[in-house]
The first five atom37 places (N, CA, C, CB, O) and aatype in JSON, in Angstrom:
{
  "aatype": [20, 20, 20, 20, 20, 20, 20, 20, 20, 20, 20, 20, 20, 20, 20, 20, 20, 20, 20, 20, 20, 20, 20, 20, 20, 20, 20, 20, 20, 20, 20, 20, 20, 20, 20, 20, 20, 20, 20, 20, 20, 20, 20, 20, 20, 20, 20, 20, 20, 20, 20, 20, 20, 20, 20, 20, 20, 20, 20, 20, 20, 20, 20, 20, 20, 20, 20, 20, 20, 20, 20, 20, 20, 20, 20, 20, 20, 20, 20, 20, 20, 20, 20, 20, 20, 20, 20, 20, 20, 20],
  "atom_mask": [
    [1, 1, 1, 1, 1],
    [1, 1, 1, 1, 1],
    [1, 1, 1, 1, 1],
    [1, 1, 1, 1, 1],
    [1, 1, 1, 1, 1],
    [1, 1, 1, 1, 1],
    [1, 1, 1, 1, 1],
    [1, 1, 1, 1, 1],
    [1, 1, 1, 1, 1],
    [1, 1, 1, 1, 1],
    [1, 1, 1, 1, 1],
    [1, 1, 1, 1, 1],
    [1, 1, 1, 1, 1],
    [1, 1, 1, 1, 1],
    [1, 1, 1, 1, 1],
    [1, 1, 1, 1, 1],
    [1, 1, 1, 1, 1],
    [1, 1, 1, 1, 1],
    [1, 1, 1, 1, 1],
    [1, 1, 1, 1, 1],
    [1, 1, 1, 1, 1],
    [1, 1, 1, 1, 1],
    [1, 1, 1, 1, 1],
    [1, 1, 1, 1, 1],
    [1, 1, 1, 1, 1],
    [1, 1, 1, 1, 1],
    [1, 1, 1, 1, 1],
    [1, 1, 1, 1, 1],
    [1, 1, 1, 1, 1],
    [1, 1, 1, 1, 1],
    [1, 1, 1, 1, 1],
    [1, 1, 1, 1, 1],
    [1, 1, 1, 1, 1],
    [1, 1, 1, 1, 1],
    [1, 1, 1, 1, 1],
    [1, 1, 1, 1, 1],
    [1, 1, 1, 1, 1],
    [1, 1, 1, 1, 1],
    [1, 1, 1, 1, 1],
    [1, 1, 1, 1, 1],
    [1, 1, 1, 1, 1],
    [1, 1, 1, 1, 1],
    [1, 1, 1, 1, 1],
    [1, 1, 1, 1, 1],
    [1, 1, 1, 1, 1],
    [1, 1, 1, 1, 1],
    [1, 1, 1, 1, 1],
    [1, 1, 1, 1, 1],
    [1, 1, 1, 1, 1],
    [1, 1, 1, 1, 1],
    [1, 1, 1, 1, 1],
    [1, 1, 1, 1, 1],
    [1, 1, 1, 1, 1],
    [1, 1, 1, 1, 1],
    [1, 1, 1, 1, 1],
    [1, 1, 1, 1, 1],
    [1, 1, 1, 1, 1],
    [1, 1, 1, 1, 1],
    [1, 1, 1, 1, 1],
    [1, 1, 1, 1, 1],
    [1, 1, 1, 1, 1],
    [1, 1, 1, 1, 1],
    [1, 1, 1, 1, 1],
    [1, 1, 1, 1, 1],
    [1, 1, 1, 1, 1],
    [1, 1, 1, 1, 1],
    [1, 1, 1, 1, 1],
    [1, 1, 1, 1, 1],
    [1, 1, 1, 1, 1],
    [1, 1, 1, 1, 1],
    [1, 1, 1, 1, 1],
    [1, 1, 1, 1, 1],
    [1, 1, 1, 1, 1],
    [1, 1, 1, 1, 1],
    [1, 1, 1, 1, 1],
    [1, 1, 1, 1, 1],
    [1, 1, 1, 1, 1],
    [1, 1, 1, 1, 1],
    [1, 1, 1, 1, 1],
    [1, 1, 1, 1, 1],
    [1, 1, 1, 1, 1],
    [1, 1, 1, 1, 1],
    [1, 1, 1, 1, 1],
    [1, 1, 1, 1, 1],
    [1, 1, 1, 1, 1],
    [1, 1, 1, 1, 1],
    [1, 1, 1, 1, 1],
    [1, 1, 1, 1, 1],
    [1, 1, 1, 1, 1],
    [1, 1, 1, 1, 1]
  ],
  "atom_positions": [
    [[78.27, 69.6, 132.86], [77.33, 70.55, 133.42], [78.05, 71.72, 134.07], [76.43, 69.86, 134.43], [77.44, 72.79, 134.06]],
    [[79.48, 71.68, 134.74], [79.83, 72.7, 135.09], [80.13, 73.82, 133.98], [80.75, 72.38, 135.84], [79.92, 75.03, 134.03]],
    [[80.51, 73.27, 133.29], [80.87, 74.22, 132.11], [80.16, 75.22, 131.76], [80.98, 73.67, 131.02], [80.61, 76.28, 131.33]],
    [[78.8, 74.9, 131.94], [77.71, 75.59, 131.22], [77.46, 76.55, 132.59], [76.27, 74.49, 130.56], [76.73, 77.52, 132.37]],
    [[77.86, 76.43, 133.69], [77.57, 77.33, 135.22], [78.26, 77.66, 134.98], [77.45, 77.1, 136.62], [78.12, 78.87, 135.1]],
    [[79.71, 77.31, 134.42], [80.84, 78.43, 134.47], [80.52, 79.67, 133.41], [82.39, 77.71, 134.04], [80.75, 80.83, 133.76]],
    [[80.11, 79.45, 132.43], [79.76, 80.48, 131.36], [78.79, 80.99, 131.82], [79.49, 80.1, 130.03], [79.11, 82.18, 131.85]],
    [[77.5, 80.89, 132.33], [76.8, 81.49, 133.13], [77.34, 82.18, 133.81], [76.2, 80.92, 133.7], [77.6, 83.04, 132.98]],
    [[77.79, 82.57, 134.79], [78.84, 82.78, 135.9], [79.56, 83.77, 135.03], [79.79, 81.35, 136.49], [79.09, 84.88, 135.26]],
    [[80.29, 83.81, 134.32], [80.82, 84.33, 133.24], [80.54, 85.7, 132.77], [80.55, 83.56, 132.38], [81.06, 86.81, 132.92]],
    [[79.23, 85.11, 131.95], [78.48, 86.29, 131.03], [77.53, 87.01, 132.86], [76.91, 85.27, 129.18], [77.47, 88.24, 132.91]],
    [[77.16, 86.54, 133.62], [76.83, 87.43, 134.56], [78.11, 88.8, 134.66], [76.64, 86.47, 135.98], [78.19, 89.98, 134.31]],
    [[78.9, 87.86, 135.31], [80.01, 88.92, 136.02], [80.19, 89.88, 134.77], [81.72, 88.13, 136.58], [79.96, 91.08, 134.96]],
    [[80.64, 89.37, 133.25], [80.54, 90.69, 132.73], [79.65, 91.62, 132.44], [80.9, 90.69, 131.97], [80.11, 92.72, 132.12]],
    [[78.38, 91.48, 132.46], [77.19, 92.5, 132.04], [77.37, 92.78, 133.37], [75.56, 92.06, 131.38], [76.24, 93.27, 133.5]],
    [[77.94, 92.9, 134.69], [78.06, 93.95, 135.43], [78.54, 94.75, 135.33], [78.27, 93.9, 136.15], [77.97, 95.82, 135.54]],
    [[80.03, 94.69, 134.92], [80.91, 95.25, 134.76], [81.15, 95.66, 133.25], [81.73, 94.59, 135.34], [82.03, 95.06, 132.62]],
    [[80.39, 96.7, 132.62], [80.74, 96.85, 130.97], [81.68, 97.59, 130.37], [79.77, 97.31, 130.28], [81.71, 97.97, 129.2]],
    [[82.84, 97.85, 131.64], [84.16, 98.23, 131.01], [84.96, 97.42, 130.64], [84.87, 98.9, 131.65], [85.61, 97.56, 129.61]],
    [[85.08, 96.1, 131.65], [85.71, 94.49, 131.29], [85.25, 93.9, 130.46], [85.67, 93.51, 132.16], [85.87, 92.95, 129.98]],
    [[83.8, 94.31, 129.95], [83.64, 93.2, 128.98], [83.88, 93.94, 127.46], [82.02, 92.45, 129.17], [84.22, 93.29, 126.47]],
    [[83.69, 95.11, 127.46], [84.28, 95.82, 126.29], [85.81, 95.48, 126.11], [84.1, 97.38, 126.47], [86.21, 95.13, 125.0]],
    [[86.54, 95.56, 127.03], [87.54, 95.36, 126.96], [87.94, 94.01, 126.51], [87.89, 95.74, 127.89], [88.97, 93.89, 125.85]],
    [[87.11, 92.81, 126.85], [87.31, 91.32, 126.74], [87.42, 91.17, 124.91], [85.77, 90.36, 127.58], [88.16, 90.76, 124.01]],
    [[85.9, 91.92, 125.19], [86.03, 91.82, 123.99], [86.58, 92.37, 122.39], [85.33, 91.73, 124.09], [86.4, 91.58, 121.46]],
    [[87.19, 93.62, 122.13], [87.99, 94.08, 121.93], [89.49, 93.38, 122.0], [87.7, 94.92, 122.5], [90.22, 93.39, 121.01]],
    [[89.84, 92.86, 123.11], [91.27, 91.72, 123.19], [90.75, 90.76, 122.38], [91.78, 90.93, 124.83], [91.58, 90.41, 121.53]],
    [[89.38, 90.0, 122.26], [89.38, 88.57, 121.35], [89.37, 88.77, 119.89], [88.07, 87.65, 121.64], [89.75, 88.07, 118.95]],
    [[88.84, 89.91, 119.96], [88.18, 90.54, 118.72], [90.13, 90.93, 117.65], [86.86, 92.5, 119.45], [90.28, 90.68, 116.46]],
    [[90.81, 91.31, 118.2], [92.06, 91.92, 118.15], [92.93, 90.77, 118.05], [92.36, 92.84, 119.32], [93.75, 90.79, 117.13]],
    [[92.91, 89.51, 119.04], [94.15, 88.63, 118.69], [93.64, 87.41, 117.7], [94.86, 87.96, 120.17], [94.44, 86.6, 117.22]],
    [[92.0, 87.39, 117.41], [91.47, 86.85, 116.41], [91.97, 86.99, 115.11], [90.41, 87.16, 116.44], [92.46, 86.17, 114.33]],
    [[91.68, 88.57, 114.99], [91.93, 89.36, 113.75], [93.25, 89.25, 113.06], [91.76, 90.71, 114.05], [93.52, 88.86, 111.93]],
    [[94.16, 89.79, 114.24], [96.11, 89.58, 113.92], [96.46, 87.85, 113.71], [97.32, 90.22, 115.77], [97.43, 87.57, 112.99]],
    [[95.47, 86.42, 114.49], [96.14, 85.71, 113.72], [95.5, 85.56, 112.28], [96.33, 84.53, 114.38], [96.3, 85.24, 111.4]],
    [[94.43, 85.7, 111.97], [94.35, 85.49, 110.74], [95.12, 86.22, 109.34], [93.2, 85.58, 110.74], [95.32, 85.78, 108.21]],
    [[95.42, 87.52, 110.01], [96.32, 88.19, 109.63], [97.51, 87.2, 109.2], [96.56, 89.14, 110.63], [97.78, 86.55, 108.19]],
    [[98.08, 87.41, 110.45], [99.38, 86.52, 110.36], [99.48, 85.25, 109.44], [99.64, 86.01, 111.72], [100.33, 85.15, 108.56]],
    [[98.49, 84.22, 109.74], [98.58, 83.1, 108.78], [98.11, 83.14, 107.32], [97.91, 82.11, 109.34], [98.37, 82.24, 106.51]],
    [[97.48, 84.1, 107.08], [97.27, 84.34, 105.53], [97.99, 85.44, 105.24], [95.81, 84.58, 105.03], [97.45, 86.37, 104.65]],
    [[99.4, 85.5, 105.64], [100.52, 86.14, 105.03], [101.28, 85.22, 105.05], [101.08, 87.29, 105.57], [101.48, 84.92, 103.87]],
    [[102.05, 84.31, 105.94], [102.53, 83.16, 106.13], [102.36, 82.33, 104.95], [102.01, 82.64, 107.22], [103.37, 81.8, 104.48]],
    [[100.81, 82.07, 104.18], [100.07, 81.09, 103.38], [100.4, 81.53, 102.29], [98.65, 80.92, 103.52], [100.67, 80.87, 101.28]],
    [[100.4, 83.33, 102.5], [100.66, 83.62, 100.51], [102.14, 83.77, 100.48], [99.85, 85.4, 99.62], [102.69, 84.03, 99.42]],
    [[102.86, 83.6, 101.68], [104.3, 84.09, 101.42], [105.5, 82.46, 101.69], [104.63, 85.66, 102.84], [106.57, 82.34, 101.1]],
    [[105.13, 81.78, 102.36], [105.84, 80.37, 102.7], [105.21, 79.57, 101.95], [105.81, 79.81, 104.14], [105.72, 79.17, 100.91]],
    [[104.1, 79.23, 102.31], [103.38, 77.75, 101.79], [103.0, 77.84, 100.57], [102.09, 77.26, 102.53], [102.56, 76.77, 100.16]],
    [[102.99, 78.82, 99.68], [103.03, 78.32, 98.4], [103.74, 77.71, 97.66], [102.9, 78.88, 97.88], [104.83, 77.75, 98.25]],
    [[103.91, 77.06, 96.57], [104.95, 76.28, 95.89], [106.0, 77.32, 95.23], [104.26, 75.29, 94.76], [105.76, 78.47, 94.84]],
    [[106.61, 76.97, 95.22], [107.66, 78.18, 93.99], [107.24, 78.06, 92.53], [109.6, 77.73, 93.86], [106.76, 77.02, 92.09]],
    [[107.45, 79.18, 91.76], [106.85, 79.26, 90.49], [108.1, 79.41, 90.01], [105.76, 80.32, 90.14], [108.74, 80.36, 90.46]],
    [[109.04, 78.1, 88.51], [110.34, 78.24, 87.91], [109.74, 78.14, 86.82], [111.54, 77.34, 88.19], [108.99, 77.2, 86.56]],
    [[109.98, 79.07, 86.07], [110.16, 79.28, 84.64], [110.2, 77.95, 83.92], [111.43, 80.08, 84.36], [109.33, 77.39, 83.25]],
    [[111.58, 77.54, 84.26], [112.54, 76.67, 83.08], [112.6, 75.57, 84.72], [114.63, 77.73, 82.12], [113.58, 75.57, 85.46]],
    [[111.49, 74.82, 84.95], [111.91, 73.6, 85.7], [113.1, 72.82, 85.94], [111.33, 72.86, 85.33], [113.91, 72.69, 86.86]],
    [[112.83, 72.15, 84.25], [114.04, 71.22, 83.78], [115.66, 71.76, 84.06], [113.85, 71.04, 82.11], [116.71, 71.23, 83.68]],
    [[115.54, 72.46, 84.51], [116.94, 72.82, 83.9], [117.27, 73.33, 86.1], [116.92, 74.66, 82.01], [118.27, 74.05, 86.17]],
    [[116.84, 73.15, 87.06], [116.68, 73.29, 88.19], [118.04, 72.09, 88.69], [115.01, 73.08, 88.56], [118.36, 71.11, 88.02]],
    [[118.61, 72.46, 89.9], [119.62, 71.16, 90.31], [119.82, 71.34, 91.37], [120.93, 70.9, 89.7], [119.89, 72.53, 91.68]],
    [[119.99, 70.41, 92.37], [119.68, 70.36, 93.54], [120.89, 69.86, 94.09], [118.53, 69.68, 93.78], [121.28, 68.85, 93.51]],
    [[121.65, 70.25, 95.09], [123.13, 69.67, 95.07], [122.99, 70.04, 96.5], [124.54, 70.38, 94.01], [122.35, 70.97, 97.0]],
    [[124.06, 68.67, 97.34], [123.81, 68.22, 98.2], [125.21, 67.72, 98.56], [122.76, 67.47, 98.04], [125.68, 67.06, 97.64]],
    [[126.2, 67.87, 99.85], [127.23, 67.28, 99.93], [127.2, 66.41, 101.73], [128.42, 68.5, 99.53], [126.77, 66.85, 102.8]],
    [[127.52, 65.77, 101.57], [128.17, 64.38, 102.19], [128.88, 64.4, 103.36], [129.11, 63.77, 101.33], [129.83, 65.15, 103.11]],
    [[129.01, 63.88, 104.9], [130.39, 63.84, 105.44], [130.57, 62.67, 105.88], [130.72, 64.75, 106.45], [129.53, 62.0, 105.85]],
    [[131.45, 62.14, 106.29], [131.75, 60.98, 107.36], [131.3, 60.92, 108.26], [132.73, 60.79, 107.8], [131.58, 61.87, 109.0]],
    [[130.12, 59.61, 108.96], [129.62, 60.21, 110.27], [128.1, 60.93, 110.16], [130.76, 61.36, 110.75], [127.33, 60.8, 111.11]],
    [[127.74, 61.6, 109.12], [127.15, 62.39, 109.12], [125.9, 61.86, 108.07], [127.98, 63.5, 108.93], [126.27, 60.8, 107.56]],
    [[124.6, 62.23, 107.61], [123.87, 62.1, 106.87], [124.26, 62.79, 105.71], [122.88, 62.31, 107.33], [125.32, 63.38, 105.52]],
    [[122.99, 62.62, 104.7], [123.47, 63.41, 103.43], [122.34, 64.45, 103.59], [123.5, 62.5, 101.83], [121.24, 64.35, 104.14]],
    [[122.96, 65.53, 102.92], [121.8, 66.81, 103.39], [122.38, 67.72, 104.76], [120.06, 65.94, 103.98], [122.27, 68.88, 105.16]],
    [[123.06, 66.51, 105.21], [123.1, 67.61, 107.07], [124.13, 68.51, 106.96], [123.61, 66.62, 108.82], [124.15, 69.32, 107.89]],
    [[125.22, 68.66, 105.92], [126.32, 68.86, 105.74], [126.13, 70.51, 105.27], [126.93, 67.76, 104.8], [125.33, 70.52, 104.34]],
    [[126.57, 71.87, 105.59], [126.2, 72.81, 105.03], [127.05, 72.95, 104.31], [125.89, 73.7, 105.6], [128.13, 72.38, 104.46]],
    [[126.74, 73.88, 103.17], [127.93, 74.69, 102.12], [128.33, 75.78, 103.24], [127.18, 75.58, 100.35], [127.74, 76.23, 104.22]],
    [[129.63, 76.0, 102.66], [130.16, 77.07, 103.1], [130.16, 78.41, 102.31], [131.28, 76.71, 103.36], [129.79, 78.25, 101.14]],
    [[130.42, 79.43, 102.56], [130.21, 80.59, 101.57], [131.72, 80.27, 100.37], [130.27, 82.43, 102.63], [131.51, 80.5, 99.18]],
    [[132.66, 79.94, 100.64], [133.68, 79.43, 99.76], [133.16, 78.46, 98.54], [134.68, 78.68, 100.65], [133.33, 78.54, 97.32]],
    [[132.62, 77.71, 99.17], [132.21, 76.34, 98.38], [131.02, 76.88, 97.77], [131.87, 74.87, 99.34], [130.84, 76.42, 96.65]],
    [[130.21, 77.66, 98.13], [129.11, 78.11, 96.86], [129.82, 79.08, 95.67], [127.68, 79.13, 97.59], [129.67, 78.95, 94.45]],
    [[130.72, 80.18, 96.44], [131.12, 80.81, 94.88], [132.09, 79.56, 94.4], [132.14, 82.62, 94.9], [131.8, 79.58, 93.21]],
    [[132.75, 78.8, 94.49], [133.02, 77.91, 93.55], [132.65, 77.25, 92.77], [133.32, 77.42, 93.73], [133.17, 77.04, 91.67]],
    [[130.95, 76.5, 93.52], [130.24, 76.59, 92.44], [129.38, 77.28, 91.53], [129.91, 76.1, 92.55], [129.01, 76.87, 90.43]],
    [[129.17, 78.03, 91.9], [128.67, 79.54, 90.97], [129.77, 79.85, 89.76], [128.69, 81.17, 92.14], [129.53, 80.31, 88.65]],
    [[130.87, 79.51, 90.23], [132.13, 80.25, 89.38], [132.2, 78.75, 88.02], [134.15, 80.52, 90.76], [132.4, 78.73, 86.8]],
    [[131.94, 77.78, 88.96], [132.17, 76.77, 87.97], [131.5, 75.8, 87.15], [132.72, 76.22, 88.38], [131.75, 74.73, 86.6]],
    [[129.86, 77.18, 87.38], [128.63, 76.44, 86.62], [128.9, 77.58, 85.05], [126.6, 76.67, 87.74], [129.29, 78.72, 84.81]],
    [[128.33, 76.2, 84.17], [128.29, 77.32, 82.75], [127.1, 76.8, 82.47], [129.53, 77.25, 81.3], [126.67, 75.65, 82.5]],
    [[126.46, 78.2, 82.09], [125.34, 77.98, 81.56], [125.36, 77.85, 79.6], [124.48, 79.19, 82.23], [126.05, 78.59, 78.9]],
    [[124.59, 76.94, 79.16], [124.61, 76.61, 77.69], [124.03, 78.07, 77.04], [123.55, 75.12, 77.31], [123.89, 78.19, 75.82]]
  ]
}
């Protein structure tokens, strides 16, 4: 029940004041707008799947340490042109 006095309470104080509530509203209206913005750029630009041509032929390489998981280990910029240098394509 308070809830509903508080919004009461609320929408009073602003129809007094109709520079604050233009303003209120305008701010909701505005950070509404920018997230939807934001997440349906996010949606068409991250969360889609990747589109590969030639699937099959995709490889996923992954190195190892002592101590360490597999995956946790980064390439180094050395160790990728090596393998770049020492992939042949058919």
């Amino acid at each position: 029940m308070t809830f509903l006095s508080d919004l009461k309470f609320a929408v009073r104080s602003l129809s007094r004041s109709k520079g604050v509530a233009i303003t209120v509203v305008l701010t909701l209206a505005l950070g509404i707008g920018a997230n939807a913005a934001i997440f349906s750029l996010v949606r068409g630009v991250l969360l889609r799947p990747l589109v590969n041509s030639d699937e099959e032929r995709l490889v996923y390489i992954q190195q190892s340490a002592p101590g360490m998981g597999p995956g946790e280990v980064p390439f180094s910029v050395p160790e990728i042109q090596d393998l770049q240098a020492g992939n042949q394509n058919p």
